[in-house]
SENU-329458 format. One record per atom (N, C-alpha, C): residue number from 1; residue in one letter; atom name; x, y, z. Coordinates in Angstrom, 2 decimals, always signed. Layout:
<rec seq="NUM" type="A" atom="CA" X="X" Y="Y" Z="Z"/>
...
// end
This chain:
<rec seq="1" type="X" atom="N" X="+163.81" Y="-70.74" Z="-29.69"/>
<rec seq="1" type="X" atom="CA" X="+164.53" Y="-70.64" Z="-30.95"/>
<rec seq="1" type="X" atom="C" X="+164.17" Y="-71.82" Z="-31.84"/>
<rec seq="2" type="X" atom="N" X="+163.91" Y="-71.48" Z="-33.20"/>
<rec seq="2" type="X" atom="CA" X="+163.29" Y="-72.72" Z="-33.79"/>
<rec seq="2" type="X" atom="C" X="+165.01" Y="-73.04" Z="-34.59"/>
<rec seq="3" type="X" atom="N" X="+164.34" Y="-74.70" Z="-34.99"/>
<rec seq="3" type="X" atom="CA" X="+165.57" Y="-75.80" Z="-35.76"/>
<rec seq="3" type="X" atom="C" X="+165.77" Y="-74.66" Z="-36.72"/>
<rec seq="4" type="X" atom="N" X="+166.94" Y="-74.61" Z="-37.62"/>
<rec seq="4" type="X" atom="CA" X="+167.52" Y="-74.29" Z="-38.56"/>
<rec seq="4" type="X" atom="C" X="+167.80" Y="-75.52" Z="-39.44"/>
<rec seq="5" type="X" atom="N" X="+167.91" Y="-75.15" Z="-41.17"/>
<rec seq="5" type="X" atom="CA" X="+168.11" Y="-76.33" Z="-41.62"/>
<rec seq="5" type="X" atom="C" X="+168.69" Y="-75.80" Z="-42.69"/>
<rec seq="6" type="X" atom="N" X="+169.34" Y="-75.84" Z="-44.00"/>
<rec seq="6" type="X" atom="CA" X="+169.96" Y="-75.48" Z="-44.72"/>
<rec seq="6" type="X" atom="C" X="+170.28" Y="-76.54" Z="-45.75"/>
<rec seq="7" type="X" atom="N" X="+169.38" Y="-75.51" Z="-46.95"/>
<rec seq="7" type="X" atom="CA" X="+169.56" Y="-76.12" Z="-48.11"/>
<rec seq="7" type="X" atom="C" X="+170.95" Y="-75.71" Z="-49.59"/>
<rec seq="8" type="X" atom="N" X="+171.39" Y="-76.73" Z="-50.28"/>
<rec seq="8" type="X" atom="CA" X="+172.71" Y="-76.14" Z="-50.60"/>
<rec seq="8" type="X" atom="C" X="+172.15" Y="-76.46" Z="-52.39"/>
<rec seq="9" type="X" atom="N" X="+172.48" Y="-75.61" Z="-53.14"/>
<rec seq="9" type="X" atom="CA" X="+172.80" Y="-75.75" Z="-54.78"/>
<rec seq="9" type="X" atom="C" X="+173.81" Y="-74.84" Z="-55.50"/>
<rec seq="10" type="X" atom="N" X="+174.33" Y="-75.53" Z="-56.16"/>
<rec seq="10" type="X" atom="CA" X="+175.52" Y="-75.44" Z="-57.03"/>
<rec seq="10" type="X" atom="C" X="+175.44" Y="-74.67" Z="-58.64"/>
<rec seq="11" type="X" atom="N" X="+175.42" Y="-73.79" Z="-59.04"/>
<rec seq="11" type="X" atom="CA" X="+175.01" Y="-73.46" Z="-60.45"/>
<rec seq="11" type="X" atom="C" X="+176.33" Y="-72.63" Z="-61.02"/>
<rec seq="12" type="X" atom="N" X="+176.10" Y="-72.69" Z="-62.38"/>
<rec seq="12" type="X" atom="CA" X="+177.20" Y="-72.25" Z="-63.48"/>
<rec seq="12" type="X" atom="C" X="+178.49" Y="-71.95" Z="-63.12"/>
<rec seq="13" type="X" atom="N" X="+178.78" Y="-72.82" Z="-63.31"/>
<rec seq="13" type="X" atom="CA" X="+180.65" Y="-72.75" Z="-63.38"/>
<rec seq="13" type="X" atom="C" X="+180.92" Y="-72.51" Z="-65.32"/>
<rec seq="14" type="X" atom="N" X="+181.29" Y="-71.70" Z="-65.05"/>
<rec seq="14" type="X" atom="CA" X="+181.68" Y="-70.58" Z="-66.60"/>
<rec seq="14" type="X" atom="C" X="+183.34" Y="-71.16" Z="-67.13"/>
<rec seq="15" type="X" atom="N" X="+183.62" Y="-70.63" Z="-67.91"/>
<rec seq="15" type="X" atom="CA" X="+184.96" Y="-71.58" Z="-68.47"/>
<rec seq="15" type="X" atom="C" X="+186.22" Y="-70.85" Z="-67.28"/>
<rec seq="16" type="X" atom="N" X="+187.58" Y="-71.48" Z="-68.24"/>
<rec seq="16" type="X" atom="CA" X="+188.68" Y="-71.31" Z="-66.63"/>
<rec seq="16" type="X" atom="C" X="+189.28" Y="-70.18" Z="-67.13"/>
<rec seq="17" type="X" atom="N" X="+188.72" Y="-68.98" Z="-68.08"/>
<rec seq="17" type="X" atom="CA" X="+189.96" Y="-68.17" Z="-68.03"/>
<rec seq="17" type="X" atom="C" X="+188.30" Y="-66.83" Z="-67.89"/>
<rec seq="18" type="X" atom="N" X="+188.58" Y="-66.65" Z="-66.27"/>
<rec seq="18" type="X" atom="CA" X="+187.48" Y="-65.58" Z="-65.61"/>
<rec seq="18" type="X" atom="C" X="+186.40" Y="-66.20" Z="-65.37"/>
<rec seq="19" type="X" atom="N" X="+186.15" Y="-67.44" Z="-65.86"/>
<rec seq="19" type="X" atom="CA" X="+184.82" Y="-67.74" Z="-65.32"/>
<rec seq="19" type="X" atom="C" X="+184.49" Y="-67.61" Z="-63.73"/>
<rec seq="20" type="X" atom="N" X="+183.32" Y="-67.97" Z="-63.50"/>
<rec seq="20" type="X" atom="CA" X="+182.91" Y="-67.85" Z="-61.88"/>
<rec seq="20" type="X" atom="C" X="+182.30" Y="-69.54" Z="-61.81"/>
<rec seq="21" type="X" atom="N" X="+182.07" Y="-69.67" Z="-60.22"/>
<rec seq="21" type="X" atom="CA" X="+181.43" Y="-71.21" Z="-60.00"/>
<rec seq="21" type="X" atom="C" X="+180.47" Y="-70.48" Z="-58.72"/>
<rec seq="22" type="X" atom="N" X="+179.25" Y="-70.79" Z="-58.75"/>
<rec seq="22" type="X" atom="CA" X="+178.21" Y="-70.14" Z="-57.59"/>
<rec seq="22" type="X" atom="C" X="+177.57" Y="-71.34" Z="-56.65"/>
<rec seq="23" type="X" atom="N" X="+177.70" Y="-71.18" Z="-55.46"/>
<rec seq="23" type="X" atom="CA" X="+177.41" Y="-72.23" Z="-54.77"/>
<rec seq="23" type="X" atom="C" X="+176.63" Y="-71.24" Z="-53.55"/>
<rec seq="24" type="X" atom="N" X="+175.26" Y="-71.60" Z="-53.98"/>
<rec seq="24" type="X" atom="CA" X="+174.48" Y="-70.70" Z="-52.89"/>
<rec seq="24" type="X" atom="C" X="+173.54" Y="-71.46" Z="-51.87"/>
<rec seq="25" type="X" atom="N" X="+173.49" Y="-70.81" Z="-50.93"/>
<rec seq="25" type="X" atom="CA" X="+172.58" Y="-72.16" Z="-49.89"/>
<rec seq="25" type="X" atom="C" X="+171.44" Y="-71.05" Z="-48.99"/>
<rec seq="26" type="X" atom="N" X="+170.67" Y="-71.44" Z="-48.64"/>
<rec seq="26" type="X" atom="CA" X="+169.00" Y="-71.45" Z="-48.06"/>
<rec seq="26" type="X" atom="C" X="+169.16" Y="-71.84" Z="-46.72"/>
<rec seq="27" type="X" atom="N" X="+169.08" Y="-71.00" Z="-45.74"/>
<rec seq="27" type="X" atom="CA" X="+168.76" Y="-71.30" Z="-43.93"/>
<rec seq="27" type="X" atom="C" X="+167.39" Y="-71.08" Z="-43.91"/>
<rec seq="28" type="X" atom="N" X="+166.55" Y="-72.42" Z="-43.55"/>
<rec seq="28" type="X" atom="CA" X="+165.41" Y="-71.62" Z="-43.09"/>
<rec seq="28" type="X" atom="C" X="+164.57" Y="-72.21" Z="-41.83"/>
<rec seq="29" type="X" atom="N" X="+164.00" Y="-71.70" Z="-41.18"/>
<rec seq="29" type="X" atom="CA" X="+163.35" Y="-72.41" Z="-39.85"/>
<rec seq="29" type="X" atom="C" X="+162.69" Y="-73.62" Z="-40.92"/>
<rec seq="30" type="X" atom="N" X="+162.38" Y="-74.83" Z="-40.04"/>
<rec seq="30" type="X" atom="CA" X="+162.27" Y="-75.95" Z="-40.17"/>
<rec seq="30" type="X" atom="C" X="+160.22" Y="-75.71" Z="-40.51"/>
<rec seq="31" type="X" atom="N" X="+159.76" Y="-74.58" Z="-39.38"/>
<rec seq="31" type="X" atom="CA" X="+158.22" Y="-75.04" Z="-39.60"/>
<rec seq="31" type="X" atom="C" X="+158.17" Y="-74.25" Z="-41.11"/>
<rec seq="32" type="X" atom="N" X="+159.13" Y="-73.24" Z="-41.64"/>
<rec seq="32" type="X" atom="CA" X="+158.55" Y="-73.29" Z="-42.97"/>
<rec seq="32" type="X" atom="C" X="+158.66" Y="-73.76" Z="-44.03"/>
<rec seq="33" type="X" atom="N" X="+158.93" Y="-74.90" Z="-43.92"/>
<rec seq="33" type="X" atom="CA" X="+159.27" Y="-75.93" Z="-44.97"/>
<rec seq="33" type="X" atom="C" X="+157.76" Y="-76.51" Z="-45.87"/>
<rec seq="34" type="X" atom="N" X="+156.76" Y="-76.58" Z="-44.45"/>
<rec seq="34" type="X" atom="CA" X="+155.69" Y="-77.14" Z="-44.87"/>
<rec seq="34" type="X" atom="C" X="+155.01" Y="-76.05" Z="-46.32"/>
<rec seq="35" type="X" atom="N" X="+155.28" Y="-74.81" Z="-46.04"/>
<rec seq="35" type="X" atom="CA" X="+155.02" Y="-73.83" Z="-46.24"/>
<rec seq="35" type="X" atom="C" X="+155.62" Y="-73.58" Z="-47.53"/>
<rec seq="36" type="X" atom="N" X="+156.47" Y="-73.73" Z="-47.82"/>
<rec seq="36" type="X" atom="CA" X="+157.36" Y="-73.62" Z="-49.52"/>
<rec seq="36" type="X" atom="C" X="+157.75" Y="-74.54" Z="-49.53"/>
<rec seq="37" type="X" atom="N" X="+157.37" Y="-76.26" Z="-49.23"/>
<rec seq="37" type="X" atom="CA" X="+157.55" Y="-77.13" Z="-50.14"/>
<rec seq="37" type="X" atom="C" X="+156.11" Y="-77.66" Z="-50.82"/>
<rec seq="38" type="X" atom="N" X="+156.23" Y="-78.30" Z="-51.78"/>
<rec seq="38" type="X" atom="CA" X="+154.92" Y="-79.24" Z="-52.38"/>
<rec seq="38" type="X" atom="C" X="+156.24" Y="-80.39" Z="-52.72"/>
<rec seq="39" type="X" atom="N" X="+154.58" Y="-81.20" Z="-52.42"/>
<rec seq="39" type="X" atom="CA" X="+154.82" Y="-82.58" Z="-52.30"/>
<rec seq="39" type="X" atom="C" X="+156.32" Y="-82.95" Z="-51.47"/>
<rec seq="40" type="X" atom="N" X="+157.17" Y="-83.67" Z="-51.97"/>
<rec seq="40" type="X" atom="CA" X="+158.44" Y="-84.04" Z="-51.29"/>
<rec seq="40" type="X" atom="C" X="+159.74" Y="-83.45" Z="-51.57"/>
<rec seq="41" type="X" atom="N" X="+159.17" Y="-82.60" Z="-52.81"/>
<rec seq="41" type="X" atom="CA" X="+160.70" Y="-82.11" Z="-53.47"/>
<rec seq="41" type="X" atom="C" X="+161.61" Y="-81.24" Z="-52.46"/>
<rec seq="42" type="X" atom="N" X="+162.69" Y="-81.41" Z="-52.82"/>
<rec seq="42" type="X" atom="CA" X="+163.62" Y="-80.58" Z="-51.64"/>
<rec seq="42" type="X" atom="C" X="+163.92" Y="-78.77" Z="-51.84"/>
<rec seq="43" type="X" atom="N" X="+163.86" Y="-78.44" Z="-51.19"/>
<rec seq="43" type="X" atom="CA" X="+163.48" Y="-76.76" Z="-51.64"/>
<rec seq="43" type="X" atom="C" X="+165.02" Y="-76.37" Z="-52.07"/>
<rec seq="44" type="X" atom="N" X="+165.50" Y="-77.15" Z="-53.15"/>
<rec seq="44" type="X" atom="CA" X="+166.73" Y="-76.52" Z="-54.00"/>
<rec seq="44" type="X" atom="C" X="+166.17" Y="-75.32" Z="-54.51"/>
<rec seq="45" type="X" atom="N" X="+165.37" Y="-75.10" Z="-54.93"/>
<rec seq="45" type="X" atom="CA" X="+164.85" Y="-73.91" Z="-56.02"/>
<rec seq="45" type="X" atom="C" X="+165.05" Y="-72.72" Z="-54.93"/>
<rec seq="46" type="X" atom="N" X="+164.83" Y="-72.47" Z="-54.07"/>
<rec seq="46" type="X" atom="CA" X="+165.81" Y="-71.33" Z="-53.42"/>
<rec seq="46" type="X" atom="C" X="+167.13" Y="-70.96" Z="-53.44"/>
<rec seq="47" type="X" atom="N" X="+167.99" Y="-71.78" Z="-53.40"/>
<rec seq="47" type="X" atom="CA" X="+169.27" Y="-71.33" Z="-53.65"/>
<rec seq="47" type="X" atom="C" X="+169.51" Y="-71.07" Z="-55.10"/>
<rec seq="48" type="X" atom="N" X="+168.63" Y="-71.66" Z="-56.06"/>
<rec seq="48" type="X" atom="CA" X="+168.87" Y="-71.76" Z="-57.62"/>
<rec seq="48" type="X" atom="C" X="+168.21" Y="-70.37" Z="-57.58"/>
<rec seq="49" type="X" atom="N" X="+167.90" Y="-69.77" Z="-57.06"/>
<rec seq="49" type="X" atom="CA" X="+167.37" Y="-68.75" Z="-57.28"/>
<rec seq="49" type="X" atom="C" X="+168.17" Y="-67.56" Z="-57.06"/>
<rec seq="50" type="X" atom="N" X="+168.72" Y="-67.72" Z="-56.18"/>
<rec seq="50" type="X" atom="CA" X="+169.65" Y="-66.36" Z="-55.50"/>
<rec seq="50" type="X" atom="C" X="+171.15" Y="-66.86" Z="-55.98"/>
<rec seq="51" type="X" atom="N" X="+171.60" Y="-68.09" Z="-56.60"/>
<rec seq="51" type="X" atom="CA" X="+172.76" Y="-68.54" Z="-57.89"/>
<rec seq="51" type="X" atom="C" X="+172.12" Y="-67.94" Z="-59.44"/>
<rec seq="52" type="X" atom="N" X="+170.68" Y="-67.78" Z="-59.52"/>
<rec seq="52" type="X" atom="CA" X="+170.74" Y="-67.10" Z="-61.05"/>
<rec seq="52" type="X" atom="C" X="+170.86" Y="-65.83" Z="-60.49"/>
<rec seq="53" type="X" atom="N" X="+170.00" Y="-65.32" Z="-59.08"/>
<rec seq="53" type="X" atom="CA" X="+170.56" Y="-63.72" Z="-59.08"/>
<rec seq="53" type="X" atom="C" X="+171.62" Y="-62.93" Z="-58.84"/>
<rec seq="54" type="X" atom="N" X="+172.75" Y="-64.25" Z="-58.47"/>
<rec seq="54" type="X" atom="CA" X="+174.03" Y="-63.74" Z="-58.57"/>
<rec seq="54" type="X" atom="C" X="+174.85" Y="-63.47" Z="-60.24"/>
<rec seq="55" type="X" atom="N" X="+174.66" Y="-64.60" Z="-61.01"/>
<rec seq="55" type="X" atom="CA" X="+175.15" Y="-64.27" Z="-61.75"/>
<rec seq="55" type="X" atom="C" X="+174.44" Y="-63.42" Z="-63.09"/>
<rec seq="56" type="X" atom="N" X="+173.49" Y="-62.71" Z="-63.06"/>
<rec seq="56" type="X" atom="CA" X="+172.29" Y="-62.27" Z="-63.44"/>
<rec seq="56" type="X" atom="C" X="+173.18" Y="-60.53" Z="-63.28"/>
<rec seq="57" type="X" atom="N" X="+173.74" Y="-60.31" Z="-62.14"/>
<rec seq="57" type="X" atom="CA" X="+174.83" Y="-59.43" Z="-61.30"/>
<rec seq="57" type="X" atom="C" X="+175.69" Y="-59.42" Z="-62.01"/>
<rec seq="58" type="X" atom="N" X="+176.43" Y="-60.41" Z="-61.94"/>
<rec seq="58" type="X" atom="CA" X="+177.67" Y="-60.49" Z="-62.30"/>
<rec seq="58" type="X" atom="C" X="+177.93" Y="-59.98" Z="-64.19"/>
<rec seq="59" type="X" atom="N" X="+176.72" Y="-60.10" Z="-64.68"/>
<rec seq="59" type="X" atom="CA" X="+176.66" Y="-60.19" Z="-66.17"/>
<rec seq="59" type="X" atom="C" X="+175.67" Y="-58.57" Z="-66.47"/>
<rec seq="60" type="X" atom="N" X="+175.74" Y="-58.15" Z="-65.37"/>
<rec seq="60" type="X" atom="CA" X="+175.49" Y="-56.69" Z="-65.45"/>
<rec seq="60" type="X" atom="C" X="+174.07" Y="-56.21" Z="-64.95"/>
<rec seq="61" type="X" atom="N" X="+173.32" Y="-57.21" Z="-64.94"/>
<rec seq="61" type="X" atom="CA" X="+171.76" Y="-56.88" Z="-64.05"/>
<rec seq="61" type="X" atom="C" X="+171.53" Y="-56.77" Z="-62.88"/>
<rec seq="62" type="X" atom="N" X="+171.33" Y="-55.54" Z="-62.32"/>
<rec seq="62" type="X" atom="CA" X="+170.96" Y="-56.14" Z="-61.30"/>
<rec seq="62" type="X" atom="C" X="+169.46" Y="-55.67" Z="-60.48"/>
<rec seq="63" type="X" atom="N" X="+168.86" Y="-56.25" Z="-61.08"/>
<rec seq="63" type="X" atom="CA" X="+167.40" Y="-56.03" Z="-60.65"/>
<rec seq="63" type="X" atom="C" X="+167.26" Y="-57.46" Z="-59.76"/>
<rec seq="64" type="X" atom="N" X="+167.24" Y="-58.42" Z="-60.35"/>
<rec seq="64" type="X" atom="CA" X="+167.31" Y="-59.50" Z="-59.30"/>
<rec seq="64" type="X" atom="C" X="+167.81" Y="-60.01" Z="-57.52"/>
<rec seq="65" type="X" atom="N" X="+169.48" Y="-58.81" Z="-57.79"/>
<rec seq="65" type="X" atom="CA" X="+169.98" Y="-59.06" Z="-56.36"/>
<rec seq="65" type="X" atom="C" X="+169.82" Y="-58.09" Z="-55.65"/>
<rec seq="66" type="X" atom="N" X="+169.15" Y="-56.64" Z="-56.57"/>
<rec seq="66" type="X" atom="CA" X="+168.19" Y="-55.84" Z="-56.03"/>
<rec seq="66" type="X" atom="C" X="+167.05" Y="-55.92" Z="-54.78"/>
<rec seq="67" type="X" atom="N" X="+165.96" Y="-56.87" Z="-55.33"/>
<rec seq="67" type="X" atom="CA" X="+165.29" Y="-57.64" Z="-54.67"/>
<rec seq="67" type="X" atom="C" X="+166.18" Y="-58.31" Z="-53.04"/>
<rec seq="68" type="X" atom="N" X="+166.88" Y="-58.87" Z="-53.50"/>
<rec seq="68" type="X" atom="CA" X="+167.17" Y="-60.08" Z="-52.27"/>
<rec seq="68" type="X" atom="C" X="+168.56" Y="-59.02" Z="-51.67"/>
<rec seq="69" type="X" atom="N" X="+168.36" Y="-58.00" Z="-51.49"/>
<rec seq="69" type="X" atom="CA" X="+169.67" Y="-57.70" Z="-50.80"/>
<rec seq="69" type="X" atom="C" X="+169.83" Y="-57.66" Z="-49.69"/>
<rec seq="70" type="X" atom="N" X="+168.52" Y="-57.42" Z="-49.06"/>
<rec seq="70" type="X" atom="CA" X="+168.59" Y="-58.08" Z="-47.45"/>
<rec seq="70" type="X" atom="C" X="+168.74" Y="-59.42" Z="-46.80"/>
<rec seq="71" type="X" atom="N" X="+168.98" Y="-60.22" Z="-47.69"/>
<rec seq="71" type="X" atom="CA" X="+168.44" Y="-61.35" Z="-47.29"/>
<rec seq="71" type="X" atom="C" X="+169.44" Y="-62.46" Z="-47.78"/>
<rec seq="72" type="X" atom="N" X="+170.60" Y="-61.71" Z="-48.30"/>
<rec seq="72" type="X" atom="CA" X="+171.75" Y="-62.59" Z="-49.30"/>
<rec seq="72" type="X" atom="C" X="+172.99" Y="-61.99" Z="-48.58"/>
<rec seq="73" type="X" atom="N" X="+173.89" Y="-62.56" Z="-48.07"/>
<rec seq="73" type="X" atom="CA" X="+175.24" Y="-62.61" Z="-47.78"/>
<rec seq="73" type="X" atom="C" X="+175.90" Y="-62.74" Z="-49.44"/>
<rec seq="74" type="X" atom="N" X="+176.98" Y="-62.58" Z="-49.37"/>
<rec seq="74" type="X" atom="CA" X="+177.43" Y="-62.67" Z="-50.97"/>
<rec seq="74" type="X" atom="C" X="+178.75" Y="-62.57" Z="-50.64"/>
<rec seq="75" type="X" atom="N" X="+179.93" Y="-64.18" Z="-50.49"/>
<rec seq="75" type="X" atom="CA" X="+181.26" Y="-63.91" Z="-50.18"/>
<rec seq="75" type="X" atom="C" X="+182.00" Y="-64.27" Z="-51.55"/>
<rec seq="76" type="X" atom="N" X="+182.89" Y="-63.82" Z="-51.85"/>
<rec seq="76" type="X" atom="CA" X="+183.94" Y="-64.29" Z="-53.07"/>
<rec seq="76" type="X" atom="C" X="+185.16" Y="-65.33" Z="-52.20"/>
<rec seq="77" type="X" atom="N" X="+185.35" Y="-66.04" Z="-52.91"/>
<rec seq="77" type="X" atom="CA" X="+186.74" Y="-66.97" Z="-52.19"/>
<rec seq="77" type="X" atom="C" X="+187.49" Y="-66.97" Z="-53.59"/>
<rec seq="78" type="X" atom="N" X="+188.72" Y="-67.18" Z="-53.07"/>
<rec seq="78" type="X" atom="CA" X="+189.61" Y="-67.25" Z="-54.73"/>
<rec seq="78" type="X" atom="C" X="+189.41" Y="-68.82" Z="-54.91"/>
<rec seq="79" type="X" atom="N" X="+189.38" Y="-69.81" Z="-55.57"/>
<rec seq="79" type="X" atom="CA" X="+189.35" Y="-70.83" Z="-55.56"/>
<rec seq="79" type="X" atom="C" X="+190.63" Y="-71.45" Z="-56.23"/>
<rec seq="80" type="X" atom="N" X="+192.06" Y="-70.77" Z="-56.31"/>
<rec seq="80" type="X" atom="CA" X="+192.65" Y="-71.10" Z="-57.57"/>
<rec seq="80" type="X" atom="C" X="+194.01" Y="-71.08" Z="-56.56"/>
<rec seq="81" type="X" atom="N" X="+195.18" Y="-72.19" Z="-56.63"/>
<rec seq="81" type="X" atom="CA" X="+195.88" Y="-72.48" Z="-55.61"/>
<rec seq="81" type="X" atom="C" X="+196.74" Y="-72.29" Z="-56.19"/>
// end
């Protein structure tokens, strides 16, 4: 079984009356890192990716989460106490 590693990004938090806040994160075996990173940067741009195709969804498109629907868990939490 190979390492697991998990990358986390945070995108659009919308205003407080209905807005949404998207916090999406990236598991991926460790040897493919070499593989979708360049140079040193940290492979945020995966989760920024499947955070624009959420809310891309949410705003009525959905060709984007189309694509990734195997491959995206997608939970709602209420965040509001």
């Amino acid at each position: 079984m190979s390492v697991l590693q998990a990358f986390a990004d945070e995108s659009f938090r919308e205003d407080d009356h209905g807005g949404f806040y998207v916090l999406a994160a990236a598991i991926l075996p460790v040897e493919r890192h070499a593989e979708l990173r360049e140079d040193d940067e940290p492979l945020l741009w995966i989760p920024d990716i499947v955070a624009g195709a959420v809310r891309a969804r949410r705003q009525g498109f959905r060709d984007y989460t189309d694509h990734l629907a195997e491959c995206v868990i997608e939970l709602q939490v209420d965040t509001r106490a």
